[in-house]
C-alpha positions in Angstrom: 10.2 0.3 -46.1 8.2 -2.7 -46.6 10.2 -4.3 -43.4 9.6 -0.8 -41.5 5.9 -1.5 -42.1 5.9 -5.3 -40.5 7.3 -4.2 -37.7 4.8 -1.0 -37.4 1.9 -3.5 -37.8 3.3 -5.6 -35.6 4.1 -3.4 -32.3 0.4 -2.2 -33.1 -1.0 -5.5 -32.7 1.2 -5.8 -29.7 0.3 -2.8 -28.1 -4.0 -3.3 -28.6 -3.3 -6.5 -26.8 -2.1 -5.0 -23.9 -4.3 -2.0 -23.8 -7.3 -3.8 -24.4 -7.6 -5.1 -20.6 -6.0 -1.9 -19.2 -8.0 0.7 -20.7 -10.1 -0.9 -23.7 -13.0 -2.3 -21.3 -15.3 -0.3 -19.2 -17.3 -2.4 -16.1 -20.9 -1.3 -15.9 -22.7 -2.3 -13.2 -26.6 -2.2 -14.1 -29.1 -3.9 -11.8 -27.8 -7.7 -10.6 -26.2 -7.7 -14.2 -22.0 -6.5 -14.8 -21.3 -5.9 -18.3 -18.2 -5.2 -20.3 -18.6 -2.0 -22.4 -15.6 -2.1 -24.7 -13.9 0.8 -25.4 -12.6 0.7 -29.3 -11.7 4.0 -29.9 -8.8 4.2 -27.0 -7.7 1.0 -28.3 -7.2 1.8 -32.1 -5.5 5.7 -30.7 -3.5 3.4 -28.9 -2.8 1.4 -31.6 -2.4 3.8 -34.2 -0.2 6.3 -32.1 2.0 3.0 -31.6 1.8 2.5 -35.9 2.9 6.1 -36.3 5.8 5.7 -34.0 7.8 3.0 -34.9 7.2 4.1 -39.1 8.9 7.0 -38.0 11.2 5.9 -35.1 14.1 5.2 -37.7 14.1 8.6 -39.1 13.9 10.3 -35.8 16.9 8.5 -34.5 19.2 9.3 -37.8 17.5 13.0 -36.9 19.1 12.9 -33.5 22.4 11.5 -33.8 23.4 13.7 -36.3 22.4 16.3 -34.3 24.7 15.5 -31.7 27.1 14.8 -34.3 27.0 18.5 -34.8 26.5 20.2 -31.5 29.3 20.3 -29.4 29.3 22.0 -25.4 31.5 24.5 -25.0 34.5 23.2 -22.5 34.6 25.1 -19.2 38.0 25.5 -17.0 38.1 24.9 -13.0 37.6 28.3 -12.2 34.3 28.9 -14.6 33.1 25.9 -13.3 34.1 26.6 -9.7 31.7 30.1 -9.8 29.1 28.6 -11.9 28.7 25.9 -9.2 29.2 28.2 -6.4 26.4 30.5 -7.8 23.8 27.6 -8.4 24.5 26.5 -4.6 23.6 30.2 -3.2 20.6 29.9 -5.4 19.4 27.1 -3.5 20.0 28.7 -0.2 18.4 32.1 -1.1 15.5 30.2 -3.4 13.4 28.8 -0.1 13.1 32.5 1.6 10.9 32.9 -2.2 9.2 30.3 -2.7 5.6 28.7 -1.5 5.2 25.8 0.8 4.5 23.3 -1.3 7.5 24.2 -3.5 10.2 24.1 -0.7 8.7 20.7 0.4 8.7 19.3 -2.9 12.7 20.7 -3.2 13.2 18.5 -0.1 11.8 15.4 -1.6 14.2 15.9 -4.7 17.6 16.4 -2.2 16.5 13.0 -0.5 16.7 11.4 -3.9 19.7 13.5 -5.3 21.1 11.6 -1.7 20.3 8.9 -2.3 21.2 8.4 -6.0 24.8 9.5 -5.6 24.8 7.4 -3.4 23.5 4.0 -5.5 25.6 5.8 -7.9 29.1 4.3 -6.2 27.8 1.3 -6.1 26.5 1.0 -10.0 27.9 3.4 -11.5 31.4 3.8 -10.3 31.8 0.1 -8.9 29.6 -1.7 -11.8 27.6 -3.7 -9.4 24.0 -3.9 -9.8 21.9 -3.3 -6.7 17.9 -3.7 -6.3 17.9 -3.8 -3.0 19.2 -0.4 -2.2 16.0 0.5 -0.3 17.0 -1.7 2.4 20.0 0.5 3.7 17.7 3.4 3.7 15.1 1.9 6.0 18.0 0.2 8.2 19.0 4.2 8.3 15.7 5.5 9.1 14.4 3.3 11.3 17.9 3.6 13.6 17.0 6.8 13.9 13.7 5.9 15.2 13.9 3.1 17.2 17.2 5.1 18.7 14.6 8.1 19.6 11.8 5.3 21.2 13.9 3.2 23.2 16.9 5.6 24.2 15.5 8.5 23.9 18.5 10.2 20.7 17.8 13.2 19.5 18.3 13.7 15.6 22.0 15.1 15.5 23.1 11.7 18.2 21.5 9.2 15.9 22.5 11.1 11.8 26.3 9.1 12.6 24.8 6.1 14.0 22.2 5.6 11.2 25.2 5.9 9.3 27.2 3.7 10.7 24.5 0.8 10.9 23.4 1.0 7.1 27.1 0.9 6.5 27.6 -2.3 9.0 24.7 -3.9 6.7 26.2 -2.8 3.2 30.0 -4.5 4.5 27.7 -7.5 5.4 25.7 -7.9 2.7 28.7 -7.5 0.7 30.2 -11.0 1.6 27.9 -13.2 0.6 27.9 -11.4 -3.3 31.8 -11.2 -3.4 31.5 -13.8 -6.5 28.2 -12.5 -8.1 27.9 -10.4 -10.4 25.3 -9.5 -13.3 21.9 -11.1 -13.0 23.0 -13.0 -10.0 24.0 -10.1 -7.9 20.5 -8.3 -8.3 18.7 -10.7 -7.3 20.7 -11.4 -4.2 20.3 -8.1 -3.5 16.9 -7.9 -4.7 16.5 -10.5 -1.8 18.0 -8.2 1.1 15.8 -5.6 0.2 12.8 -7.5 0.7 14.2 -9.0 3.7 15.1 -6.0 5.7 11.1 -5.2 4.6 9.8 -8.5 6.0 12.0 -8.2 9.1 10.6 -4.6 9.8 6.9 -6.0 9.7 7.4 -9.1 12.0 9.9 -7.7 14.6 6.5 -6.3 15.8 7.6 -5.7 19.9 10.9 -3.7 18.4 9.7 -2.0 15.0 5.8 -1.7 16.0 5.3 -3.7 12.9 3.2 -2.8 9.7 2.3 0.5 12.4 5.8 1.5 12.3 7.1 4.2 14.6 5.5 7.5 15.1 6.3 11.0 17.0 10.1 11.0 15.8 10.7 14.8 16.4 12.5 16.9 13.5 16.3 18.0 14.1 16.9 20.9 16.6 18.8 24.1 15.9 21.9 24.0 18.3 20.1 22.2 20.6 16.9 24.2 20.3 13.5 22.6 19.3 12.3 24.1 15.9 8.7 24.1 17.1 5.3 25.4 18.5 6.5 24.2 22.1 9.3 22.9 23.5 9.2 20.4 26.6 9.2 21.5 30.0 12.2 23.5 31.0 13.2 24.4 27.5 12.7 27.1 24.9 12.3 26.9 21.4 14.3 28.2 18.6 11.8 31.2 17.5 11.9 32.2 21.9 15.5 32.0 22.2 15.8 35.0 18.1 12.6 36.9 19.6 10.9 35.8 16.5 7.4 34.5 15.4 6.4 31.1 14.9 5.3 29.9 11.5 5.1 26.7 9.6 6.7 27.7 6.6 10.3 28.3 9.2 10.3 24.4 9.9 9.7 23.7 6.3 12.8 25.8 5.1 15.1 24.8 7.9 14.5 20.9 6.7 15.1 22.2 3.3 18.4 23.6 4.3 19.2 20.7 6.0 18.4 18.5 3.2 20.7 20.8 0.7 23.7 20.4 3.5 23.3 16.5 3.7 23.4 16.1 0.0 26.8 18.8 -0.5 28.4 17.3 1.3 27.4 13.5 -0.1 28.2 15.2 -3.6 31.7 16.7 -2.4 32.5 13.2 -0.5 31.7 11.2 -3.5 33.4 13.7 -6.2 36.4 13.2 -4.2 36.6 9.5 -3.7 36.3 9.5 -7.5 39.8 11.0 -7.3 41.2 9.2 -4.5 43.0 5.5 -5.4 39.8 3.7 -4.1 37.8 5.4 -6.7 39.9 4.2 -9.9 40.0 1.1 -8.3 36.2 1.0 -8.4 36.5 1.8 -12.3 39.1 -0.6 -12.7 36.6 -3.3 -11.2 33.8 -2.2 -13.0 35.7 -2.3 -16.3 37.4 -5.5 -16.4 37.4 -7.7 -13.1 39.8 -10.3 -14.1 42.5 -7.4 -15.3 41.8 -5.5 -12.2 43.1 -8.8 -10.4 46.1 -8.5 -12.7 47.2 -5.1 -11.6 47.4 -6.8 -8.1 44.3 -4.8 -6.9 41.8 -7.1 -4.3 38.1 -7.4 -6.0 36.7 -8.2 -2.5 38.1 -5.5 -0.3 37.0 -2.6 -3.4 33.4 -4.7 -3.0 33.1 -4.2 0.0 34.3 -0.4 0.1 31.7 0.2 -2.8 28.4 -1.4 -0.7 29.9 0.2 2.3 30.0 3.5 1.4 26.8 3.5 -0.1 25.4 2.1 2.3 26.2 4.9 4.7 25.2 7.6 2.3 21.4 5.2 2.2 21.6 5.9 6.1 21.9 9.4 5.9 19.0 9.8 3.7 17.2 7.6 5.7 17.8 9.7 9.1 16.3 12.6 7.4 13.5 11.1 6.1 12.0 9.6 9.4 13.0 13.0 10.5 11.3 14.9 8.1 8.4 12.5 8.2 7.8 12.3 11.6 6.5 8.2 11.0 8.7 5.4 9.6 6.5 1.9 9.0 7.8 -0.4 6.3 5.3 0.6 3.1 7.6 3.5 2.8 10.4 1.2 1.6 9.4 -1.2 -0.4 11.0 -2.5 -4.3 9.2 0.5 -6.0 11.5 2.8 -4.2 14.6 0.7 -4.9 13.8 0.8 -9.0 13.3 4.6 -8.7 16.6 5.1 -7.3 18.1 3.2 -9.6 16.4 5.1 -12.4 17.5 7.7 -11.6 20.9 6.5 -11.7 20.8 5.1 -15.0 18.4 7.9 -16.7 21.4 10.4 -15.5 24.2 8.6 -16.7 25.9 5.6 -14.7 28.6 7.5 -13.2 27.5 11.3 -13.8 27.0 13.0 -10.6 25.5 16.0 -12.1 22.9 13.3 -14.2 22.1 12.1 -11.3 21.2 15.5 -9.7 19.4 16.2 -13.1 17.9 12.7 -13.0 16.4 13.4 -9.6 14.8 16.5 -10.4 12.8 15.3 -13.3 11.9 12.2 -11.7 10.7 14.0 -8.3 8.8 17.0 -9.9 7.4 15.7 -13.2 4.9 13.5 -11.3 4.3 16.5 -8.9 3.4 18.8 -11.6 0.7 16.1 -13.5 -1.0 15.4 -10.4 -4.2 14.8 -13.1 -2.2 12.0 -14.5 -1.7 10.3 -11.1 -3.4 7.1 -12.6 -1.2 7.0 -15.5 1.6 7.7 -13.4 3.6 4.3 -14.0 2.3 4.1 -17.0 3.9 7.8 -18.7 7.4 6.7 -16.2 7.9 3.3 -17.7 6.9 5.0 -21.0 9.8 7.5 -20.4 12.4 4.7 -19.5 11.6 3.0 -23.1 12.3 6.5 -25.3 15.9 7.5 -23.3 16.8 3.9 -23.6 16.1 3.8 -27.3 17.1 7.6 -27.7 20.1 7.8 -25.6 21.2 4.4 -23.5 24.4 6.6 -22.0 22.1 8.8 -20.1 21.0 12.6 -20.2 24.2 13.6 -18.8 26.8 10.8 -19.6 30.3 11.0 -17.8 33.4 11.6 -20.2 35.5 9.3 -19.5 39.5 9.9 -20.3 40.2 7.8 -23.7 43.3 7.2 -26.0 43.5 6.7 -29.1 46.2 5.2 -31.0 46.7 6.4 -34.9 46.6 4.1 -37.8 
């Protein structure tokens, strides 16, 4: 107890220290004179709510483990699971037709992350290779998209492959240079081509338009039919061509629907490379690289598959969003963005599809919902990130993996 009590003292001295210049000190401005108006009673809450914690931190955790000792999920067949995940997906199709505005754009926010989580999730949770610099593929995706639409005039459904197919060409080449990396080394490396890709974007200026970016992408078309006010000269839109009327909220749900369809199918694409000899080669790899080599598998060529295919599903996501946006300029793609995809990777479960769909939600709408807390924003996220590490490292959802184990 004693010990428990050292440690309580100390995280609270620890934790005044870095509240004091954060939230402990007020500046008042009065006259020609700036003052410093401490405030001591945040800083002892602070403190003390710090105190509390770690005294009782021990007893929480026995708390918890036991209870998941003791409760046990019940075990669904094919077929229940089949329905049950049939009947969430026409939820999501019939849910928009219900819901406000704000609602169905904030559900299209969360299906760009879902995309692009399973899709960092190949790469660290099914390959085992750490990657910062994820962000990168999804600007290389949105801004082919864009500078395809500027210079060439693409539609949305032209460039969707193509943005595809570049992020993908930049994941197979970024892969080379990291083919012996791994750890530490490989994040920053590709902590590096993020922030490259970033930098490139901003001083390209006569291509990429720069810090500006690239404005006036138009949103995807229905069959070939603009999903609009107006359509240009000689066409109709969407709403003309059905007889019906116009209205906001239609665009809103048709990118929402969209959005659902693009991250299907990178869910069904990924669950079945998972089953398919490249995706137990990826486990293999990220188990043990040396006995992967053994079984006469080739690191480099599963590698490269891994950053490849992610890559591509980062281009898809990226598409949508300059897309959905209507503007792509390089703030929107910066490390920030990089670290909450991979959060969301690892608060799911490295390797659980359906943690990272979970993962994505709470993530997305959470910070929606306490709009009041926007200042305190990083502070309540990285706050979260320190309880499920200490609470449960494996994830909300962790993925059972197939075990055997030998009798004594």
């Amino acid at each position: 107890m004693a010990k428990q009590i050292q440690h309580a003292i100390f995280a609270a001295i620890i934790a005044g220290v870095i509240i004091a210049p954060i939230f402990g000190f007020q500046i008042l401005r009065v006259g020609m004179e700036t003052t410093l108006k401490p405030d001591w009673p945040m800083i002892f809450w602070g403190m003390g709510i710090v105190f509390v914690f770690q005294l009782i931190r021990p007893k929480v955790l026995a708390l918890l483990s036991k209870r998941q000792q003791t409760i046990s999920l019940p075990t669904l067949n094919s077929k229940t699971r089949q329905g049950l995940m049939l009947l969430l997906v026409a939820a999501a199709l019939v849910w928009p037709f219900f819901a406000g505005r704000a609602q169905i754009d904030i559900a299209t926010l969360v299906l760009i992350y879902v995309m692009l989580g399973l899709g960092l999730n190949i790469v660290v949770g099914f390959a085992g290779l750490l990657d910062l610099g994820f962000v990168g593929f999804y600007a290389v995706g949105a801004y082919t998209y864009a500078l395809l639409y500027h210079w060439a005039g693409w539609g949305f459904w032209a460039s969707l492959p193509a943005a595809g197919a570049m992020a993908a060409l930049f994941g197979y080449i970024l892969g080379f240079p990291v083919l012996r990396l791994r750890g530490d080394y490989l994040a920053i490396v590709t902590l590096g081509f993020g922030e490259i890709i970033r930098l490139l974007l901003i001083n390209l200026y006569p291509i990429t338009g720069g810090p500006d970016g690239i404005s006036g992408i138009p949103k995807p078309t229905v069959f070939g039919y603009v999903m609009g006010r107006r359509a240009p000269e000689g066409e109709i839109t969407f709403h003309e061509l059905v007889g019906w009327k116009f209205s906001n909220v239609d665009v809103i749900i048709y990118l929402y629907l969209l959005a659902l369809v693009l991250a299907l199918v990178t869910l069904f694409v990924s669950n079945r490379l998972m089953r398919m000899p490249v995706g137990r080669a990826w486990e293999a790899l990220r188990e043990d690289e040396i006995a992967c080599r053994s079984l006469g598998l080739n690191p480099t060529g599963i590698k490269l598959s891994a950053f490849t295919i992610g890559a591509m599903f980062a281009g898809f996501g990226g598409a949508f969003f300059a897309a959905r946006q209507g503007l792509v300029n390089p703030e929107s793609f910066t490390f920030i963005e990089s670290a909450l995809i991979l959060a969301i990777v690892v608060l799911g479960g490295m390797g659980s599809q359906l943690g990272v769909i979970l993962a994505a939600v709470l993530l997305t709408v959470v910070p929606e919902i306490a709009r009041q807390f926007a200042e305190y924003r990083m502070l309540i996220f990285g706050l979260v990130m320190v309880v499920m590490m200490v609470w449960r490292p494996q994830g909300l959802l962790p993925v059972k993996r197939p075990h055997v184990e030998l009798k004594a």
